[in-house]
C-alpha positions in Angstrom: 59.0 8.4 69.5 58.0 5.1 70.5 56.6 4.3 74.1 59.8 2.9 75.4 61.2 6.3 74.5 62.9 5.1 71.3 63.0 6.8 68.0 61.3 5.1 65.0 63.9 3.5 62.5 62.6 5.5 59.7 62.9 8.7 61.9 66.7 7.6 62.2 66.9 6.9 58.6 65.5 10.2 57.7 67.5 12.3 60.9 70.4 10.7 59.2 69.9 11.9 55.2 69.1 15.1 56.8 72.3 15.5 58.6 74.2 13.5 56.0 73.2 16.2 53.4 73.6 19.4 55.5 77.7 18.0 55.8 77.8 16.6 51.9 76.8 20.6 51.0 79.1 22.2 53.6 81.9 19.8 51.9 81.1 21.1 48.8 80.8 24.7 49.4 84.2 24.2 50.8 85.8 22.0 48.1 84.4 25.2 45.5 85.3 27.8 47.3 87.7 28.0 49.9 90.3 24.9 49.2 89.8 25.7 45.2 91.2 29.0 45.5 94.3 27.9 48.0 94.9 25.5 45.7 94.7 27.0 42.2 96.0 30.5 43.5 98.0 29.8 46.9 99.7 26.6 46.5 100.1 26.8 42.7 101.5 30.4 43.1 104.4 28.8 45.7 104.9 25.8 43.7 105.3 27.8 40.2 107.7 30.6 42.8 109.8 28.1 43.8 111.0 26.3 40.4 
């Protein structure tokens, strides 16, 4: 922190990528996991059901 009770830009920059990453891996562990599955098994299954 600076003086004036600030945070340093390249602590921002850095707070930033940190929290930017931490939501770009929950994204993907969801994308892989849980919205793969409802849409491959779940979705698919009700579409191909319903023809």
């Amino acid at each position: 922190m600076r003086e004036d009770g600030t945070f340093d830009p390249l602590l921002k920059y850095i707070a930033g990528a940190v929290v930017t990453l931490a939501a770009a891996k929950m994204l993907w562990q969801w994308l892989t996991t849980t919205f793969w599955h409802w849409l491959t098994v779940e979705a698919w299954g009700w579409i191909t059901g319903h023809t």
